[in-house]
N, C-alpha and C positions, 0 to 999 in steps of 0.2 A: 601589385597593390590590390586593394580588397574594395574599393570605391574607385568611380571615375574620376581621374585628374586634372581633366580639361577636357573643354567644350572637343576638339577637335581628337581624343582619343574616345568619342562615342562611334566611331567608325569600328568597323569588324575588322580586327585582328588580321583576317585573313586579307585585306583589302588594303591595311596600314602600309603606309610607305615613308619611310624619313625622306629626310630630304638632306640627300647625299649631296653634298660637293663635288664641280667637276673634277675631278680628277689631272685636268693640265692648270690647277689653279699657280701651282708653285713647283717648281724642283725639289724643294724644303718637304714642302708635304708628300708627293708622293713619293721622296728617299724612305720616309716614318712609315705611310700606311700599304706602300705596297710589298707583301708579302713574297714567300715564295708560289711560283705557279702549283695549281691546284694538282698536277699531275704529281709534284715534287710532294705538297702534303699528303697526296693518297700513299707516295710510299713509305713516308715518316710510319704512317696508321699501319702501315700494312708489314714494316717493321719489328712493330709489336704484338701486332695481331696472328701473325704465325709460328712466332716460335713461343707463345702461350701458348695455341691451337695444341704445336706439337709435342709440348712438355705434357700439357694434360694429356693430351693422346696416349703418348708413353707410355705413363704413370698408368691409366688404365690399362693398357695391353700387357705390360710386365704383370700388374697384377693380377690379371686373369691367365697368364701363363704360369706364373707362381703360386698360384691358387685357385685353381678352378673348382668354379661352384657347384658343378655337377646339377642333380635337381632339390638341390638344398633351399630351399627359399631363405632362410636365414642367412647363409654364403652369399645367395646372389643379394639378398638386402645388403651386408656388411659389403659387399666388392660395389656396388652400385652406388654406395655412401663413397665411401673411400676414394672413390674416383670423383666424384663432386668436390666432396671438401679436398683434398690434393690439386685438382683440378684449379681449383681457386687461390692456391698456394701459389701453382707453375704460373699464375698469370701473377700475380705481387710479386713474386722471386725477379721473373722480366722484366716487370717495372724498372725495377734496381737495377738489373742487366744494363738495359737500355739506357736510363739516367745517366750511368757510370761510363757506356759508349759517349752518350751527348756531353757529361762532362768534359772527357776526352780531348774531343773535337775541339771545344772551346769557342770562339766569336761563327766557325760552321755553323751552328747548330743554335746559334740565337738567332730571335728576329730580327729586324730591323729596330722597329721600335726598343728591343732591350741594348741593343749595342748603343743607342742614341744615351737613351737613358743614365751610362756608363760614364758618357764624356763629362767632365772635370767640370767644366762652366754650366749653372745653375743658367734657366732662360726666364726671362720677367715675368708676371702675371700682367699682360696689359689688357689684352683684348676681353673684355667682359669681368664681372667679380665671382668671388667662388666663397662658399659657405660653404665650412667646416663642420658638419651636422653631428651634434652628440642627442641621441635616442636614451633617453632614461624613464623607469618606470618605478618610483619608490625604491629608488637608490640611496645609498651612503650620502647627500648630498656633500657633506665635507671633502669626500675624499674626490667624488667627481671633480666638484669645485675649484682642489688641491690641483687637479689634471689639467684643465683649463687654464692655472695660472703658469704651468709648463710650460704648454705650448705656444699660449701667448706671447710669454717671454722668447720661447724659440724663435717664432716667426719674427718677430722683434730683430732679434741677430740676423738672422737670412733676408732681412729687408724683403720677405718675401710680399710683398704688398696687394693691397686688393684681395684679401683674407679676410671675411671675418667668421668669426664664431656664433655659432646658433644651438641656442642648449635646448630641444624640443621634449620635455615634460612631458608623458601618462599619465603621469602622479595621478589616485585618488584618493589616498587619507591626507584630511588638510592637516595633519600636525606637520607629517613628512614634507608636505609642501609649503608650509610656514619655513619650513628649514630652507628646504631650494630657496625662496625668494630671500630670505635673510643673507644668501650665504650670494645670491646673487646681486645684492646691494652693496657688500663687501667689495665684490670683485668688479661693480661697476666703480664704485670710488678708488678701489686700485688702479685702475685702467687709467682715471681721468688722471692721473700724476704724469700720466708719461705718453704724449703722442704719438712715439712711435709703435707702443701696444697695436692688435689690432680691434675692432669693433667686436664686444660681446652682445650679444643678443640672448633673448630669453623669452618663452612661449609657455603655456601651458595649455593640454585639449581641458574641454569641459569632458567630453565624450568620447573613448575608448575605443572606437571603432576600426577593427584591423587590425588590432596592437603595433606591434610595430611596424609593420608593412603601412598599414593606415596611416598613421603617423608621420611617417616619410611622404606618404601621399597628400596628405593636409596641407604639409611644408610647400608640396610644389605647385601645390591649386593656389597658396597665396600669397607666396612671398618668390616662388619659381620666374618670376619676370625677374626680380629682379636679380637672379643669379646665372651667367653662364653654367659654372658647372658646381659640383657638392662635392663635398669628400665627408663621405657616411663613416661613423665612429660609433663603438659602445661606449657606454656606460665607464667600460676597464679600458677604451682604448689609449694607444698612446703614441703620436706621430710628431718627429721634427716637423720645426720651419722649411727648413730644408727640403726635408722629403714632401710635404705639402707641395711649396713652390715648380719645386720640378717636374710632380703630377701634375701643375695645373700649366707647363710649359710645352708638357709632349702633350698635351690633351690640345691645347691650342695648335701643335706643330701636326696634329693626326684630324685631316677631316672626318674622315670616315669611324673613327673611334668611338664606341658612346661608354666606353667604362672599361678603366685599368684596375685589376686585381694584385693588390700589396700579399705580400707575404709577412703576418704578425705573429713574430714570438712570444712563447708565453716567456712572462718576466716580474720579477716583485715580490715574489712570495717565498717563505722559509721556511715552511712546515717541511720534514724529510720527504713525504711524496709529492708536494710538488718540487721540488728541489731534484729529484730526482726523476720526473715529466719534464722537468725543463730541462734537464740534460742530454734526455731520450733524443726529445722532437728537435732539438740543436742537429744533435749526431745523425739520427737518422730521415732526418725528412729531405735535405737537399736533393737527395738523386732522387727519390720520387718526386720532386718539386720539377727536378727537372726536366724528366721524363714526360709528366702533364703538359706542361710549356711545348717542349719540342713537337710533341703528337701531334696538341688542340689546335695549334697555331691562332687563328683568329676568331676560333668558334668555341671558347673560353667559357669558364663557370665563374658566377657572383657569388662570394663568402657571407654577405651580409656587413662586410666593415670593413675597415680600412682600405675603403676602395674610391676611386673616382668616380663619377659620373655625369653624362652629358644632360644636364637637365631637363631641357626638352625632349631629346630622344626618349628619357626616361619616362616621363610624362606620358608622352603619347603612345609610347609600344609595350609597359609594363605594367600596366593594369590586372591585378586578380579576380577571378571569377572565383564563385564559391564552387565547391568542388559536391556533384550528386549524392545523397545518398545521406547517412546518419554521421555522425562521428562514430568514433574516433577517424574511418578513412573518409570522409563527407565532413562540409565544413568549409572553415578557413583556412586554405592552404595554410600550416604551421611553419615549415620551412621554405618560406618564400623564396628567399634570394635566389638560391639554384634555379627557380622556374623563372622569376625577372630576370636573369641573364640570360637564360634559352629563348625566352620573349622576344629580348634584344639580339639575339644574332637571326633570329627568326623572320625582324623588319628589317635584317639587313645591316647592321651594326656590326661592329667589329667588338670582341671580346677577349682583353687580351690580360697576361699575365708577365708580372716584371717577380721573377722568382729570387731576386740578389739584391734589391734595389737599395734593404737596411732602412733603419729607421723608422722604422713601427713594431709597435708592441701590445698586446692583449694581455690579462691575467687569465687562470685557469681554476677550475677548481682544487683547494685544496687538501681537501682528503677523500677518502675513498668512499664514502657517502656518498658525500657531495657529487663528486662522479658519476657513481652508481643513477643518483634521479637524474642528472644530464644526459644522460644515457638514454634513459626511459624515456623522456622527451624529445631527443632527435631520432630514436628508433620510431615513435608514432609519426614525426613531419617525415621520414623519409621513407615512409610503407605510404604514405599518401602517395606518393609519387608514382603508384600504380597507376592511379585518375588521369594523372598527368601523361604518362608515356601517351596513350593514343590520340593526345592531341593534334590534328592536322599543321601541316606547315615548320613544324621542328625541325632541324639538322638530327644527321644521324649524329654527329658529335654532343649535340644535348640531350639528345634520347640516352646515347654514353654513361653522359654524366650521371642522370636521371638514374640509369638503370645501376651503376655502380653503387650506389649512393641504397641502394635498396638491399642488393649483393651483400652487400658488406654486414648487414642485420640477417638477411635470409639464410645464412650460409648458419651462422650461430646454432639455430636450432638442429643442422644438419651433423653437425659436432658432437651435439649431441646424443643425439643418435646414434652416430659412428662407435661413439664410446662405448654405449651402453651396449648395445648388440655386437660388437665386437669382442666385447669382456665377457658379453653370454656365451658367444659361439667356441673365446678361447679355454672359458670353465668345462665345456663341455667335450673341446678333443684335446685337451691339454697342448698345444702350440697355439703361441702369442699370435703369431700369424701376421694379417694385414694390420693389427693394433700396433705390433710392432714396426710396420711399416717394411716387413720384412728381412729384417737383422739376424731375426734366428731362426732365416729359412735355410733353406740346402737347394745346391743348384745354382744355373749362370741365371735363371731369372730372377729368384728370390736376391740376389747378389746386384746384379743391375737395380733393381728396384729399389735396394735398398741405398744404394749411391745415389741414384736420382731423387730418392725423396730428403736425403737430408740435404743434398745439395739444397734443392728448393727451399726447406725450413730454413738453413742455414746465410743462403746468399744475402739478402736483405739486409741483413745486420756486420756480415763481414764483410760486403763491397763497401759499406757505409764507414767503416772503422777504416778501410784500407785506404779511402779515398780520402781520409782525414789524416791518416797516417803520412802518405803521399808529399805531406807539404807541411813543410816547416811553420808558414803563420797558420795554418788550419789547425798542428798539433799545439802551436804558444796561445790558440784562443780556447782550449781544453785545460789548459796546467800544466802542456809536457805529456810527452809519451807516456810516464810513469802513471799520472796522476789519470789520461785517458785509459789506458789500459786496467787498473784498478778499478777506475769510476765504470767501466764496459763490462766487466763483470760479476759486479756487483747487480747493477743493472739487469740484467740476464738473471742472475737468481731470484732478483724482485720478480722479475716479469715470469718465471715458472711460478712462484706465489699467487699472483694476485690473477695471472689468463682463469686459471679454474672459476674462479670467482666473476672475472668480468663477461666470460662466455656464457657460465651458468645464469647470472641476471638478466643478460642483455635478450640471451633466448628464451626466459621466462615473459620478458618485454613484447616480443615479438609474439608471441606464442597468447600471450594476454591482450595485444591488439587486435589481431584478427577473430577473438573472443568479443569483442568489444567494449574493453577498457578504456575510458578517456584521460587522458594523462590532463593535468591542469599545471600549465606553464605561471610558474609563480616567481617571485626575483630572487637571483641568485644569490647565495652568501659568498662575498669574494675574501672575506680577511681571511688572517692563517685563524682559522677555527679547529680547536681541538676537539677530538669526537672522546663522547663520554663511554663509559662500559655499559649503562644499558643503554643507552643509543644505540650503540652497537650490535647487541642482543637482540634488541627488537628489529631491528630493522634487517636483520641477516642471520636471524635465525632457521630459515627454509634452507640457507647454504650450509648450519650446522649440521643441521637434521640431515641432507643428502650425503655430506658426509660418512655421520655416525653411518647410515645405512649401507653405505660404500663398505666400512669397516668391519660391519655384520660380514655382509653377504660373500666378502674376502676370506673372514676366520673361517665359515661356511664351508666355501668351495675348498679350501685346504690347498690349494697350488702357491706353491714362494716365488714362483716366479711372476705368476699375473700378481700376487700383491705387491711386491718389489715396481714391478713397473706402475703399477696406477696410486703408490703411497704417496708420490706426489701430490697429485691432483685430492687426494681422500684427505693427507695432510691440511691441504693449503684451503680445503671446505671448511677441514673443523678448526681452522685457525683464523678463520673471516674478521670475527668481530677482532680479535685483536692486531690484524694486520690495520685494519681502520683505528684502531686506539694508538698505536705507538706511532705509525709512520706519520698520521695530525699533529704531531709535537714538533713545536720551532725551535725548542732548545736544540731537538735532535740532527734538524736541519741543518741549524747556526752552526755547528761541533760538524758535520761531516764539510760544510765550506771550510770551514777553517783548518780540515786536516788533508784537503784541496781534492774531495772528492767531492763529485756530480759537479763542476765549473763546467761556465760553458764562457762564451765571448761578452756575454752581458756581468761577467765578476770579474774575468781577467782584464777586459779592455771596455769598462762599464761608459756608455756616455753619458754626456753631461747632465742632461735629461733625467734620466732614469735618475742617476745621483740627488737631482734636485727635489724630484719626487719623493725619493723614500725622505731626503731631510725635512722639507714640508708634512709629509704624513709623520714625521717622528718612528720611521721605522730604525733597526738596528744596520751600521754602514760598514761596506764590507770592511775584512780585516785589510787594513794599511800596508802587506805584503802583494795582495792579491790586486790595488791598483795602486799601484808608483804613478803613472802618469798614464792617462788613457790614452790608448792608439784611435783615433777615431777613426772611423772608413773616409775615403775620398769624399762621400756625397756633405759630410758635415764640414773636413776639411777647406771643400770647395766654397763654399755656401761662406764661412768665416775668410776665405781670402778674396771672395768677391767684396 
């Protein structure tokens, strides 16, 4: 947080101590918080961390054997790239590797706490009350509102008791906030109809201070007595009674816990790209989901939402300091949450991840715009994160995080690179070379290399397909084999279209931060918005122009073979704005649900929830094929037969 939250978190960081539970309090408790021995997590880590080591190894050695650079400085630039960006491949391809081993395994390879989690009976909220904390800043207030009257109603059914709602307002134009308070006078007279609802609360700052970080901080300096614990929500979040409840059950059954991390699908929207994001992150996020869980064990990363947390622990060990120096990297940590979770495993906290638990949901952006500037803003909060690494006292697992988190933008402009100087050097001896990734080399190295690096592109998306393929209810919450297999490649040719494009922005992002560009974090537009033609234009016309110039400089060099291979990527530049114009159309969305492509578990086996929300917001409801009757997962099942 970006202010002090309490008198007793004016102590140094380095000094702060929770105050941990013995440990022989319960059999209960320590079944939940005692892990596996630390010897046992070092080799979870050490798992992963060497057959990345020697994938990237490889990858570089094949390629200096299939191409050696001699004293070309150019060679040795384009091999010294190539082996970075591949390098960064062989460790995501592992991920998946790994995920896909932990999937395997099955109850091996969870914690403790996730196998609890698992069991059928829902446990009470007795010990202490918990606020359900919604963060909004000149939101939709209706549609927020619409969410609110969801979950309410959820928790209602789950008798999940000792719940209430707390709606914590930024707002500062007062029309917008004339609306919040109308629409929360509404929802305070809905409530009074029905006792079993639970308590809505409503706040608003005068003063801005933190954004959202501050905001949560404000909460716990003045109303934090009277809550055990919070469960932090956006604006778009969306959480059962259910799943609420049984957060605030293991949080009770975990002394040592100070905050469990949900896993929230995006959900709700019908534009064709998100429709088709929301298929993606269904199909392939689990085995990396899994893989995280299994490594981090109890040294865990914070999302920012859909998460639990110990109030006090939060309080007094997640306090933000302003970061030295100017902005854009100086300032207010912009990406908080990541560093409040290293904070909290830092005093000692346990930070953990329930990756299956179901039952939350976020929206996302929904067109390619809209993305493009979310981009832009978590590439500036997560290059902050430089400041951050050499803070004393971190785990190496949040330094991890931290550095991932950075990785993941840094590398962008490296790709860059790779391209561009690769396409020079192949103009220049005429063989594709390491552009090609060695496919039309000669020889057992260029050959090995070339195995190994499509493997790497490749595994990611096929363990993910296979391991959904695997099992029968995995492939009936897709459509069917057919409808997964179709919807998977269609996907794949989106995603050749739109990488040129997201790679080219995101490294301009990066590349304009450490220039020192300030991104200004403004509120997001969630509905299905359709992007205009000159929207489009304007705002991605640098991706045309690079383009056209790509297409010059091809006719140029006169080789068919280097323009055959990069027509994609020249293509999919000068086709930007209109990949942003067509794929923002809900019609187009609506038509590919209905012809049972991009489904994922939230249309085949939609819950109640979700259902009620779109009829509330007056959205369009899936086609009547698509749910005969909802499968619900066990955690809602439970919850209704308790």
């Amino acid at each position: 947080m970006s202010s002090r939250v309490t008198s007793s978190a004016e102590r140094s960081h380095r000094n702060a101590a929770p105050a941990i539970p013995d440990p022989s309090e319960s059999a209960s408790c320590r079944e939940v918080w005692t892990g596996a021995p630390r010897g046992a997590l070092r080799a979870r880590r050490l798992a992963l961390a060497v057959p990345s080591l020697a994938a990237a190894g490889g990858l570089a050695w094949l390629a200096a054997l299939a191409y050696p650079a001699g004293a070309s400085p150019l060679a040795w630039a384009v091999l010294v790239l190539f082996a970075l960006v591949m390098g960064w491949q062989a460790f995501v391809a592992c991920q998946y590797v790994y995920g896909f081993v932990a999937a395997l395994l099955g109850d091996r390879a969870k914690s403790a706490l996730e196998r609890r989690a698992e069991q059928a009976a829902a446990v009470p909220a007795e010990a202490g009350r918990t606020a359900a904390v919604v963060a909004i800043h000149a939101e939709d207030a209706v549609a927020v509102f619409a969410r609110l009257r969801v979950m309410a109603r959820s928790l209602a059914r789950a008798e999940a008791r000792g719940i209430d709602i707390f709606v914590l307002s930024d707002t500062r134009d007062g029309a917008i906030a004339a609306v919040e308070e109308h629409e929360y006078a509404r929802i305070q007279a809905w409530a009074a109809s029905d006792p079993a609802l639970p308590r809505i609360r409503y706040r608003r700052r005068t003063e801005n201070v933190g954004r959202k970080a501050g905001n949560i901080g404000e909460f716990c300096r003045t109303y934090g007595g009277e809550y055990a614990f919070m469960i932090v929500l956006d604006a778009d979040s969306l959480m059962t009674g259910a799943a609420m409840g049984r957060l605030v059950g293991l949080m009770q059954a975990s002394p040592r816990t100070g905050l469990i991390q949900t896993v929230s699908y995006a959900a709700g929207r019908d534009t064709l790209f998100a429709r088709i994001q929301q298929f993606a992150v269904r199909l392939y996020a689990p085995l990396a989901l899994r893989c995280l869980e299994t490594w981090q064990g109890p040294e865990g990363s914070y999302w920012g939402h859909n998460a639990i947390l110990r109030v006090e622990a939060f309080a007094e060990n997640a306090q933000l300091p302003k970061l030295p120096g100017r902005e854009p990297l100086g300032g207010e940590i912009l990406c908080h949450d990541i560093v409040e979770g290293a904070l909290m495993v830092r005093a000692g906290w346990e930070v953990r991840l329930l990756p299956e638990m179901g039952g939350t949901w976020e929206e996302m952006p929904t067109n390619l715009v809209d993305l493009l500037g979310r981009e832009r803003r978590w590439c500036q909060g997560n290059l902050q994160h430089l400041r951050v690494l050499p803070w004393a006292g971190l785990s190496a697992a949040s330094r991890w995080h931290l550095l991932v988190g950075i990785l993941s933008y840094g590398v962008l402009p490296l790709w860059i690179a790779f391209l561009g100087l690769a396409a020079w050097q192949a103009a220049r001896t005429g063989d594709l070379g390491l552009l090609a990734y060695g496919l039309t080399g000669q020889g057992a190295a260029a050959h090995a290399l070339a195995a190994l690096s499509v493997a790497v592109l490749a595994l990611p998306k096929l363990l993910s397909l296979g391991h959904v393929l695997a099992s029968a209810e995995r492939r009936a919450a897709f459509g069917g084999t057919r409808a997964l297999l179709a919807s998977a490649a269609l996907e794949q040719a989106v995603w050749v279209v739109l990488w040129p494009v997201l790679t080219l922005f995101t490294a301009g992002a990066v590349v304009s931060t450490f220039f020192g560009r300030v991104v200004r974090w403004e509120t997001q537009d969630r509905d299905d918005r359709q992007v205009s033609w000159a929207e489009a234009f304007r705002l991605q016309a640098d991706a045309v122009v690079v383009g056209a110039l790509m297409v010059f400089a091809l006719v140029l060099v006169g080789s068919p073979w280097l323009a055959l291979w990069l027509a994609p990527v020249a293509l999919a530049l000068l086709t930007s704005p209109a990949q942003s114009v067509w794929t923002s159309r809900a019609d187009l969305g609506r038509a590919a649900r209905a012809r049972g492509l991009f489904l994922n578990a939230d249309d085949t086996a939609q819950a109640p929830e979700l259902a009620e929300l779109a009829q509330l917001r007056g959205l369009p409801a899936a086609p009547a094929p698509l749910r005969p009757v909802p499968r619900e997962p066990a955690i809602w099942l439970a919850a209704d037969e308790a």
